[in-house]
C-alpha positions in Angstrom: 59.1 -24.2 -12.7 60.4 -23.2 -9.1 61.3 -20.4 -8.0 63.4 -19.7 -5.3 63.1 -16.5 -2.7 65.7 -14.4 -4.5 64.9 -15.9 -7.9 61.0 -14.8 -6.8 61.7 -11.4 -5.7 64.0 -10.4 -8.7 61.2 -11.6 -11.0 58.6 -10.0 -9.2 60.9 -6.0 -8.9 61.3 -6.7 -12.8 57.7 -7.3 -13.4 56.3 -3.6 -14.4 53.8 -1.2 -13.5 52.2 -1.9 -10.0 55.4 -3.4 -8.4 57.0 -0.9 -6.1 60.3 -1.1 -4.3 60.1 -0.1 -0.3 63.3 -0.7 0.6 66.3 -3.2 -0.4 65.2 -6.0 0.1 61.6 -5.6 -0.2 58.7 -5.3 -2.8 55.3 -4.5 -2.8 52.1 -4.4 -5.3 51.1 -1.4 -3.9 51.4 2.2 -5.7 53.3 4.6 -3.8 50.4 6.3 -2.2 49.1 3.3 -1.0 52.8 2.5 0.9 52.5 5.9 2.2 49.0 5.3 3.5 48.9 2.4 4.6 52.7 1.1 5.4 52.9 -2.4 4.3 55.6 -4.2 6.7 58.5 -4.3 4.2 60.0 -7.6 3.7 62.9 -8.7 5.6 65.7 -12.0 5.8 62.6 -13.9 7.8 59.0 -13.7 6.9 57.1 -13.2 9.9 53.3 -15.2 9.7 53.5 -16.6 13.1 52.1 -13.8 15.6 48.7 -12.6 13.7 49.7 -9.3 13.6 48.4 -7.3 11.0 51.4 -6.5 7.8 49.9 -3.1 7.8 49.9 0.0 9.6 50.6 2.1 11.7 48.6 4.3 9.3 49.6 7.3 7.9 47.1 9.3 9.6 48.4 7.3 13.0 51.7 8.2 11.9 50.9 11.9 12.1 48.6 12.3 15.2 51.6 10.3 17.3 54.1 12.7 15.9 51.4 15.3 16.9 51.7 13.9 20.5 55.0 14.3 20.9 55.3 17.4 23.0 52.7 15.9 25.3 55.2 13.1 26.4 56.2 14.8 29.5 52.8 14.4 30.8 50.8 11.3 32.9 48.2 10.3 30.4 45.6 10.1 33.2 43.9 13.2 32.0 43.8 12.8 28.3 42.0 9.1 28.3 38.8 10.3 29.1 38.8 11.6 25.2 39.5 7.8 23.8 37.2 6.3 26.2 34.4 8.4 25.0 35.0 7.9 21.5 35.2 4.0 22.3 32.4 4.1 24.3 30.3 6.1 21.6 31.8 3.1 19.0 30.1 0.4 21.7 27.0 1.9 22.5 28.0 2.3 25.7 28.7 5.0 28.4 32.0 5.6 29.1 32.4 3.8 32.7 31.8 0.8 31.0 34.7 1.2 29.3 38.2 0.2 30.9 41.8 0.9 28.6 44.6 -1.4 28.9 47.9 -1.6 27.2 46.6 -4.2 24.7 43.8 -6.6 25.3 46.5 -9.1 26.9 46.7 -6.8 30.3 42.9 -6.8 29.8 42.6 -10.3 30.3 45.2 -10.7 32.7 43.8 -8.4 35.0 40.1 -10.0 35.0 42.3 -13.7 35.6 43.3 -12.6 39.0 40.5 -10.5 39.8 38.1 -12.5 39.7 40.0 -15.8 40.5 42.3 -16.6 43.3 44.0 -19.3 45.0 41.6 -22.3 44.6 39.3 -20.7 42.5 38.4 -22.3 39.2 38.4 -20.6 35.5 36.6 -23.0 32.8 37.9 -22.5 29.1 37.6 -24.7 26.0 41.8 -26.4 24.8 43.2 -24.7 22.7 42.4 -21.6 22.8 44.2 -17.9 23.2 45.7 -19.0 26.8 46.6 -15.6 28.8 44.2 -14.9 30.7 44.0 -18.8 32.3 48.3 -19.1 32.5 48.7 -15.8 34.2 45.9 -17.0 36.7 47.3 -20.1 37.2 50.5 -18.3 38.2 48.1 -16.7 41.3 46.9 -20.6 42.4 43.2 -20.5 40.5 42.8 -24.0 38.9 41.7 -24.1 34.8 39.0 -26.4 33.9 39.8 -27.2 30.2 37.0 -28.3 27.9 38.1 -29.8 24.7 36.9 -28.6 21.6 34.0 -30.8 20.1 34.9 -33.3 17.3 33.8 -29.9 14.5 37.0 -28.0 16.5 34.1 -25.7 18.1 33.8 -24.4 21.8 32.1 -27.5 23.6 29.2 -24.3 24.8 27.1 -27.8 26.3 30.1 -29.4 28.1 31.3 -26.1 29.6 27.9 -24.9 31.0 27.7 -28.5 32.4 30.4 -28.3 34.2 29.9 -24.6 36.3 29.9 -25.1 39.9 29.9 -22.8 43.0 33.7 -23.1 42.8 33.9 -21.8 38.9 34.5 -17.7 39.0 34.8 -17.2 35.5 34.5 -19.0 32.1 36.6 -17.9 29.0 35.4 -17.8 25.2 37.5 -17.0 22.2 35.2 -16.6 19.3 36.3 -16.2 16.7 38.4 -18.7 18.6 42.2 -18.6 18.1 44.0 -20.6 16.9 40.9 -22.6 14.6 39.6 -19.0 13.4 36.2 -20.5 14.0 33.0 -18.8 14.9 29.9 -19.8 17.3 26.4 -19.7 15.7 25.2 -16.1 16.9 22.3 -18.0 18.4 24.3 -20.7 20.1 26.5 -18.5 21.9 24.1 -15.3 23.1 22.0 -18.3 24.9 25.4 -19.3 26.5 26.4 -16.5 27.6 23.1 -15.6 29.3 22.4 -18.6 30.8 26.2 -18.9 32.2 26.6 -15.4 33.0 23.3 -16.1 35.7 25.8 -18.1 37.5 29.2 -17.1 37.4 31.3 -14.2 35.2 31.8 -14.9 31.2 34.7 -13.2 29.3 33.9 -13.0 25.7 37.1 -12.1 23.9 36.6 -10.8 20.7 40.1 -9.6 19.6 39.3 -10.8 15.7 35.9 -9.6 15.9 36.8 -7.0 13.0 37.2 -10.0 10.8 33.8 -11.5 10.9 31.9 -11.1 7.8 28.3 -11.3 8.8 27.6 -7.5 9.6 24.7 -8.9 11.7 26.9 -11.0 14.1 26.5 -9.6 17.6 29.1 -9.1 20.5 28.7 -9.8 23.6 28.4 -6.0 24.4 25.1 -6.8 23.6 24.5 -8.4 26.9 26.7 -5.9 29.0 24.2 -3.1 28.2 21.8 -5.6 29.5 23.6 -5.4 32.9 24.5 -9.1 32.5 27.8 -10.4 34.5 29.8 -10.3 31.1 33.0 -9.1 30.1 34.2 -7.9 26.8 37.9 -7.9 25.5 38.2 -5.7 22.3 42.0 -4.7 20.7 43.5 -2.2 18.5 46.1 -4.5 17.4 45.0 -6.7 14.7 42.7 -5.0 11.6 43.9 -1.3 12.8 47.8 -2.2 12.5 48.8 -1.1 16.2 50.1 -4.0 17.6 53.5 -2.7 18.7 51.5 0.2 20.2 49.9 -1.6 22.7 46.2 -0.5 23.0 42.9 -2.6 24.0 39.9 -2.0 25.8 37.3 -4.0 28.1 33.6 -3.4 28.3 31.5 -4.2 31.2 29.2 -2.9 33.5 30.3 0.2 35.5 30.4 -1.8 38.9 33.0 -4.7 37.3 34.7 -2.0 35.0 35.4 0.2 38.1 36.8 -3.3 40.0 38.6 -4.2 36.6 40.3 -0.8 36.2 41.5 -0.8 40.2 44.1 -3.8 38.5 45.2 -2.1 35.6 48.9 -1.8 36.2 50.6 -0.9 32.3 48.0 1.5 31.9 48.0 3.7 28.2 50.7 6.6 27.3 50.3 9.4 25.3 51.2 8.4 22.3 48.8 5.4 22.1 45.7 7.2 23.4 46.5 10.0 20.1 46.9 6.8 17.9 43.7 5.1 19.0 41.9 7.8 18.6 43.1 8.2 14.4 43.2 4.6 14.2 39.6 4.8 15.7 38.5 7.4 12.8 40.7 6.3 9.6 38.2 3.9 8.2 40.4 4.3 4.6 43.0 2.2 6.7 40.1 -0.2 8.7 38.5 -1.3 5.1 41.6 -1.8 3.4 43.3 -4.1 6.2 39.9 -6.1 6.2 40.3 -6.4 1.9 43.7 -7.8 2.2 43.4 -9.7 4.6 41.1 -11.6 3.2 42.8 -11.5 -0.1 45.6 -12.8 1.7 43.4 -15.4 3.0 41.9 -16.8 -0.2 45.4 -17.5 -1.4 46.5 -19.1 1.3 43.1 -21.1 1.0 43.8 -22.1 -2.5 47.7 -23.5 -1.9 46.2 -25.7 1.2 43.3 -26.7 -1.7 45.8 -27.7 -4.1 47.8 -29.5 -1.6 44.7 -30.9 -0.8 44.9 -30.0 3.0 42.1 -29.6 5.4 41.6 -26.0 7.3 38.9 -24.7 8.7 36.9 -22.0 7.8 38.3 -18.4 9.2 36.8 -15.6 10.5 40.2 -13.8 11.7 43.6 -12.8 10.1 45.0 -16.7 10.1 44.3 -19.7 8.6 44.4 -23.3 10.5 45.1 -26.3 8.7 45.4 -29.9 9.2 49.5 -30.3 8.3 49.6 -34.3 8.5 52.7 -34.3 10.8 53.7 -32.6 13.8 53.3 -28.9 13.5 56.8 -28.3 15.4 58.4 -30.5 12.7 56.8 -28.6 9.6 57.4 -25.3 11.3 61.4 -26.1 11.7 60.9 -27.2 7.6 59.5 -23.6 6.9 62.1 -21.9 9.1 64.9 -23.1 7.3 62.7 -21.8 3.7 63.1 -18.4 5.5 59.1 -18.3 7.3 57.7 -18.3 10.5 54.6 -20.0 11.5 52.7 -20.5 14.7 53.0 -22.6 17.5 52.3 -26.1 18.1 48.6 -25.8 20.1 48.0 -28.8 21.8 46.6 -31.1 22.1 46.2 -30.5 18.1 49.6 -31.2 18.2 49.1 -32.0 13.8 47.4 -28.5 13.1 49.7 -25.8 12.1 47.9 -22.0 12.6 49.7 -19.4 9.9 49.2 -15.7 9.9 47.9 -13.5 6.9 50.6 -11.0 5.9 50.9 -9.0 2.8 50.5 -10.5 -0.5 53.9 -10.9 -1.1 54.7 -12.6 2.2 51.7 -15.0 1.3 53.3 -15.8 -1.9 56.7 -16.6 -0.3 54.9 -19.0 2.2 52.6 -20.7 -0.7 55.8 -21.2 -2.6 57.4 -22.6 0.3 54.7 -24.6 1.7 54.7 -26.2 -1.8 58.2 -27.0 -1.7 57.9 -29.0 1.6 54.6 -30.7 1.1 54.0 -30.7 -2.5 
């Protein structure tokens, strides 16, 4: 038997015990300390799984220290970021001036786009991939290189390194890559990055890093406290819940931070520097977005298995799977079941990329999903 939205979430309020209601329209399996500590996103006309944000958070401990912050709103946040960058820095093994704050990793990666290439300069990156850095220097006249993927959807690291020249100024990774979720053999990509980064600058973004779950896998940071020509994007959007707050961080040696942070044009506030910092410590919140996510995950997983889809294996908050038609075509079929997904990403034009949410939005898209392609 089907169920419809309404018919599911009228089932699902009536079901007993763990169900608890969080507002109108919304439900979730989560006792009422839980909602309280961890604030799952409550669910609305449209269910949201296009974006990778995470359906938690802010945190109740977040909640409180920006609250906290309030009466400090009057004031330039200049002098109060040396706190966050020391308790990043301490989190990266690092000294703080390797550490540079943007508002979200996004102005991190625009800034190192233009800084380091200009009119005529080249930036080599494997298609598709997370695109802001390259599009915003493309807007400044540098010319993008694209490498596509290899025929296993990986970063072509052979292709790429083959193809740096005295004109290329910097070459992007994603890993876990976004949109395929996929991650580069540890091995594989350290050796890249320190045979590249002998020849030009490498910009290791790592924005689902929190995700991966091989304790052992190493970032990149490992090779800026080598004094290698590397650059290291890190957020505070996705596993701690702040993506509204607008928080990231770059990590590089003190001589390219310092040039890095002379671009920096959003810069942090108050209230975000306060909520990094008790995002930064609450590691209730940090383990529990990590278990539901990949809660979320397997389900999802287990829909695309019955429906015998392909996907690929994810190390990030999204899932990408092979949707045998045209992922703007399946995306307007969800849309008008009441659920966003992502993007088309060419030239994987067939993939469709959906986010993890909370295990009630998950539900809603598995039911959907088996509506339209079951």
């Amino acid at each position: 038997m089907k169920f419809s939205r309404r018919q599911w979430l009228k089932s699902a309020s009536l079901a007993g015990g763990v169900a608890f209601l969080t507002g109108a329209n919304s439900i979730t399996s989560l006792s009422s300390e839980e909602v309280k500590k961890f604030n799952p996103r409550p669910l609305g006309p449209m269910v949201r799984l296009g974006s990778n944000e995470n359906p938690y958070g802010p945190s109740l401990k977040v909640r409180k220290a920006m609250e906290e912050a309030f009466d400090l709103g009057c004031r330039y946040p200049w002098s109060y970021n040396s706190s966050l960058q020391k308790m990043i820095a301490d989190k990266e093994g690092v000294t703080p001036d390797h550490i540079v704050l943007v508002a979200g990793s996004t102005e991190g990666l625009k800034i190192t786009g233009i800084t380091y290439a200009g009119p005529g300069d080249e930036i080599i990156s494997g298609l598709p991939t997370f695109l802001s850095l390259m599009t915003y220097a493309e807007t400044w006249g540098a010319n993008i290189n694209w490498v596509p993927l290899d025929k296993d959807l990986n970063y072509d690291l052979q292709e790429i390194e083959k193809r740096v020249s005295s004109k290329t100024k910097l070459v992007f990774l994603c890993n876990p890559n976004n949109p395929t979720g996929k991650l580069l053999p540890a091995k594989d990509v350290l050796d890249f990055c320190e045979s590249v980064s002998k020849k030009t600058m490498v910009f290791s973004d790592e924005a689902y890093c929190d995700y991966i779950e091989d304790p052992n896998y190493p970032s990149m940071t490992k090779l800026v406290k080598e004094g290698k020509n590397i650059i290291v994007s890190k957020t505070l959007s996705k596993v701690y819940g702040l993506a509204g707050i607008r928080l990231g961080y770059l990590v590089a040696r003190p001589d390219i931070a310092a040039k890095l942070s002379e671009r920096v044009v959003a810069n942090t506030n108050i209230m975000a520097i306060e909520a990094g910092k008790a995002a930064l410590s609450d590691s209730e919140f940090y383990q529990f977005s990590l278990n539901k996510n990949k809660e979320a995950r397997n389900s999802i997983e287990s829909t695309l298995n019955q429906l015998k889809l392909a996907y690929l294996p994810s190390q990030a908050n999204f899932v990408f799977f092979h949707a045998n038609q045209d992922a703007s075509v399946l995306a307007k079929k969800m849309l008008e079941k009441g659920i966003i997904v992502g993007r088309p990403f060419p030239p994987l034009n067939d993939w469709c990329r959906v986010s993890t949410g909370t295990i009630e939005e998950v539900k809603l898209f598995n039911e959907a999903l088996i509506e339209t392609l079951g």
